[in-house]
N, C-alpha and C positions, 0 to 999 in steps of 0.2 A: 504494500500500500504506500501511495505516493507518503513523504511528509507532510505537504501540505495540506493535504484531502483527510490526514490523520488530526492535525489539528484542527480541521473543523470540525469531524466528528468529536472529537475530545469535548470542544465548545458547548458542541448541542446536549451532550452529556453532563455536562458543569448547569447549563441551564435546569434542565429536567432533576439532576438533586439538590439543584436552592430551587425549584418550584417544589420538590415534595419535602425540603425543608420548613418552608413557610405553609404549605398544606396544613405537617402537624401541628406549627406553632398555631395557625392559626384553627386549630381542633383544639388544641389544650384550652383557647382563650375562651372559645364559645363552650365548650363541657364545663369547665370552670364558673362562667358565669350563670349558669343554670344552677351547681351546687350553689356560688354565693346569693343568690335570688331563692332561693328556697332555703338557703339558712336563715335571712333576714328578714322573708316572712314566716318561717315557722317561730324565731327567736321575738319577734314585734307581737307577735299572738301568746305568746307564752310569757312574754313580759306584761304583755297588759291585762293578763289573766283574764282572755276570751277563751282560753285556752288548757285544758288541765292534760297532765302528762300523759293520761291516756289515751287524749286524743290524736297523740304522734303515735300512738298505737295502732289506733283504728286507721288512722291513714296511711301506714304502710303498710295494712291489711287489706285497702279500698283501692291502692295502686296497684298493687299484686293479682287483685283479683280483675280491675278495670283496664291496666296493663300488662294482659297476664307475660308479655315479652318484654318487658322492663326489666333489669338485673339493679343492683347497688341503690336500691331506695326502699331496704330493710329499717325497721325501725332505730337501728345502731348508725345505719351512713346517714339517716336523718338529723339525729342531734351530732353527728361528724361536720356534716355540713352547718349545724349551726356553730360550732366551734370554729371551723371554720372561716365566716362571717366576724364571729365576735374576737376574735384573734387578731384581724388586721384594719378591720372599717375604723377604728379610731386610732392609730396611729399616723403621726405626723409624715406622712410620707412626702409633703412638700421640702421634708430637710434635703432631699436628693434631687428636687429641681434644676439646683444649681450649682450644686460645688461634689454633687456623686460620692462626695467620701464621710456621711454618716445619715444614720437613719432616726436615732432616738439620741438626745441627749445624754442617758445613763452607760452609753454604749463607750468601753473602755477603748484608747485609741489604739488596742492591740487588736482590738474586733472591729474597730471603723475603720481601720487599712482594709480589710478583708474585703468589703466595695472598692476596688480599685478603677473599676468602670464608669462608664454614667449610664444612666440607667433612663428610659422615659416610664413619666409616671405621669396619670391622670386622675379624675376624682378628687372632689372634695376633702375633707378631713372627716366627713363622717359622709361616706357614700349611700346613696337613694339604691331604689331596685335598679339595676340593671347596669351600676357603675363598679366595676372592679379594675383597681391598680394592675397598668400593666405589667409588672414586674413579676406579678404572681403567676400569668400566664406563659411565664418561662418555665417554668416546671408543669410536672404532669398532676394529672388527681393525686394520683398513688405517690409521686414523693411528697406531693403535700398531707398524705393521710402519715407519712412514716417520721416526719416533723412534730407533728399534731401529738404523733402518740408517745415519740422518744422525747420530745423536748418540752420543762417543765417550765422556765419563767420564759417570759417575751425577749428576751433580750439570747437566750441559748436561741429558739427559735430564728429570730433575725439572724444570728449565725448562720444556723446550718442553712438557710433561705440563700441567703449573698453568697455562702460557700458552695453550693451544689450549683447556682448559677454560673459560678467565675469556673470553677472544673470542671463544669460538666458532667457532674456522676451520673452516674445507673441509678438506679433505685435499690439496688444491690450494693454501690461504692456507699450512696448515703447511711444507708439502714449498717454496714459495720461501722463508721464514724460515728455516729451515734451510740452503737456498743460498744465504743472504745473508749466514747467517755469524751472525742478531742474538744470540745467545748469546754470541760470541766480543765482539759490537760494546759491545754492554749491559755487558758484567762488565766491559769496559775505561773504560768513560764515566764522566767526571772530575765529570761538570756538575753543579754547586752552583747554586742560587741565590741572586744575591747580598746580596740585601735579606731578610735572616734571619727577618725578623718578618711575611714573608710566610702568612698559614695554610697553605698547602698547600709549606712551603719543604722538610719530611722527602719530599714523594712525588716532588721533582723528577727524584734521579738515577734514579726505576724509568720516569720518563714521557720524558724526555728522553735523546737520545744526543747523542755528540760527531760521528757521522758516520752518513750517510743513504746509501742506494743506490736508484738510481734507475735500475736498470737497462731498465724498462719503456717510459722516453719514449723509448729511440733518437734522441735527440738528435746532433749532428754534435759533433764536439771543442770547435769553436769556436762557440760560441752569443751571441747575447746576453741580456737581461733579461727581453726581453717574446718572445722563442721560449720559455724555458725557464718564463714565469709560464702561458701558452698551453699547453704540453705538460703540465703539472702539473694545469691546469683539465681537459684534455682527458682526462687517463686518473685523475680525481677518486679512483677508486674502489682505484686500486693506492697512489695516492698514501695515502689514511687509512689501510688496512693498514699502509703502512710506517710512521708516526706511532704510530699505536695507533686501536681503533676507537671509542674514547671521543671521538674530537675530531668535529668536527659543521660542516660547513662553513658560513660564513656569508656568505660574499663573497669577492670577488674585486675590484681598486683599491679599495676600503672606501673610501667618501666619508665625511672630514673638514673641517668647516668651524671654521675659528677668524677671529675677527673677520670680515673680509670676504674674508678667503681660502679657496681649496679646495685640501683635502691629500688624498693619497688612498695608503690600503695596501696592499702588494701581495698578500698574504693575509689573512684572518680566520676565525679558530673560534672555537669555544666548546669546552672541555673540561667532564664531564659529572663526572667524578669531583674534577677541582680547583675545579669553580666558577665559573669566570672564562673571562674572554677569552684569547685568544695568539694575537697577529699576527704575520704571518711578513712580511720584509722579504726579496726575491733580491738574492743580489750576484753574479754572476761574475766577478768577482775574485777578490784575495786578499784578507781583511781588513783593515781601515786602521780603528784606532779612531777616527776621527770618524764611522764610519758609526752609531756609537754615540747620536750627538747627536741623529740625526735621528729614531733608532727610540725615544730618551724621550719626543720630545717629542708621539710618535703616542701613546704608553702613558700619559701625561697627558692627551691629547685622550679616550682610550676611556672612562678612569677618569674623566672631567669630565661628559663629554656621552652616552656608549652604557652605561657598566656601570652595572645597574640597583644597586638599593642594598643587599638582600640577595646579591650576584654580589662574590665574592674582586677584590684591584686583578688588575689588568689584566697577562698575562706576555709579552714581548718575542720572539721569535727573530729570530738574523740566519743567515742560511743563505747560508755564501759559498763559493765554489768551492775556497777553501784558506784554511788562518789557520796561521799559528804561535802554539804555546801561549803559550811566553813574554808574544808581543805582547798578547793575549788576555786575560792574568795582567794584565798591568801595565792594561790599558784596564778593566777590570772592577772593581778594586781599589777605585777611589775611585765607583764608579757606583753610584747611590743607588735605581735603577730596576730591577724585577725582569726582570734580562735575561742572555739568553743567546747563546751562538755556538756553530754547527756548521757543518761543512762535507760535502759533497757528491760522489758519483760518481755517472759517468752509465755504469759499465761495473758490471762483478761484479767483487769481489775475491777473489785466491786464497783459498781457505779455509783452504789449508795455512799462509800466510803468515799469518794473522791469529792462526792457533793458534801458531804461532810467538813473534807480537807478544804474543799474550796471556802466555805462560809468561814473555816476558821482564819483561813489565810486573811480573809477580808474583812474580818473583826480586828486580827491581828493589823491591817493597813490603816481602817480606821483609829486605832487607838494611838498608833505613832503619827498621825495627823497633827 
């Protein structure tokens, strides 16, 4: 086939999947707004008590049997849909008219980076029947049913909302973030950059956590370095989810040669939105800050010999099986190189306990106020 005659078929092809692009979006928006119009008049009737609970009974007894081809307008996706409704129609969604990087006031500025787009939004601040923000129509029912049911104040919510929008998830990618708690893990994560004059040193605490789950490799308790570098190659694709899906894999022992010697990393990316490299070092250990020493002098080799010259310097991680902050504090302090430290589970952690951690965490910030 000519070239030419190939790129115009290519074209007609590019047409035809952004027209069944916009198809779905524009499915999700009109589905969407039949749930929000029936959350809003079922929730306007049951506020103004014309309405008593059983009557959202009888009526998704009276759909079923007048619809008998209707699916998901049981009496449980009825008050979903009102949840639904009462979850987003008062929220100031004009804060994202103009400047796309925050939604609600209370929203900490490690969770207002996470809107890094602009977004169009319509409706009032208290929407009539038939007005739903378009934002919402970026997702499907079902990731908004798996929001609704994993995420407890408005403010987790507006997470994972902006966060499944900006990656892209499945409903599968959202629904294990959610079990993973990264809302709970995110708002807690201390992690600075140390070297301040880094360009991308404000995005580190939205890109970076203090603690990773790794619940996907099934790894044994007791691992060592090169099972746990191997399991990480091996399931690539759960690992960058859990990172973020900006990071881009680039190798694995990353060959370094300095003088006549060969050093090698145990991981490398590239990040898309910071620019630069970040090498990951495994430890399973505990952290011991000389492991410090060795991760500079990779992050001089990148920055000397692989990072190209418009490409940000080169950023660190050590990813060790436990760290105490303190020791961490004190190893960091005088480190001139842009590095970090996180630690790692290879189990799930209670959810409950992290919500836990997190309210103390933030009693604990309030009282040092």
């Amino acid at each position: 086939m000519e070239m030419e005659l190939k790129n115009h078929f290519e074209n007609i092809r590019l047409i035809i999947r952004q027209g069944r692009a916009k198809a779905l979006q524009a499915a999700y928006t009109e589905q969407l707004k039949v749930y929000w119009n029936i959350g809003a008049y079922v929730h306007q009737k049951l506020d103004a008590s014309n309405w008593g609970v059983k009557v959202v009974d009888t009526l998704a007894s009276w759909l079923k049997e007048n619809e008998p081809g209707l699916k998901g307008f049981d009496r449980r996706e009825l008050y979903r849909m009102q949840d639904f409704y009462l979850t987003w129609h008062n929220l100031d969604w004009s804060a994202l008219k103009e400047t796309g990087t925050a939604i609600v006031a209370t929203l900490s500025p490690q969770l207002q980076s996470i809107n890094n787009q602009r977004f169009q939004i319509v409706g009032s601040l208290t929407p009539q029947l038939g007005e739903i923000p378009v934002i919402l129509g970026k997702l499907s029912w079902t990731h908004h049913v798996e929001i609704l049911k994993g995420a407890s104040v408005l403010e987790e919510k507006v997470f994972y909302l902006l966060l499944a929008i900006r990656e892209a998830y499945s409903v599968r990618d959202l629904r294990r973030q959610i079990k993973t708690s990264l809302y709970e893990r995110q708002k807690m994560s201390s992690q600075r950059i140390v070297a301040s004059q880094h360009p991308a040193a404000e995005k580190i605490p939205t890109i970076f956590r203090d603690k990773y789950i790794f619940e996907f490799l099934d790894l044994p308790q007791q691992h060592n370095e090169s099972d746990f570098q191997k399991a990480l190659i091996g399931r690539l694709k759960q690992f960058i989810l859990e990172l973020g899906k900006d990071f881009i894999f680039m190798g694995e022992e990353y060959h370094l040669q300095v003088g006549k010697r060969d050093f090698y990393i145990d991981l490398l990316f590239f990040h898309r939105e910071m620019q630069c490299l970040v090498g990951f070092e495994l430890k399973v250990q505990e952290f011991e800050p000389e492991h410090l020493g060795k991760l500079n002098f990779y992050l001089e080799a990148l920055d000397r010999d692989v990072k190209k010259p418009h490409e940000n310097p080169s950023i660190g991680v050590l990813l060790c099986k436990s760290k105490e902050n303190e020791v961490v504090e004190y190893a960091l302090s005088r480190n001139i190189s842009p590095a970090l430290v996180a630690d790692y589970e290879t189990k799930m952690i209670d959810k409950g306990l992290l919500q836990r951690m997190l309210h103390e965490w933030a009693d604990s910030i309030s009282r040092h106020k």
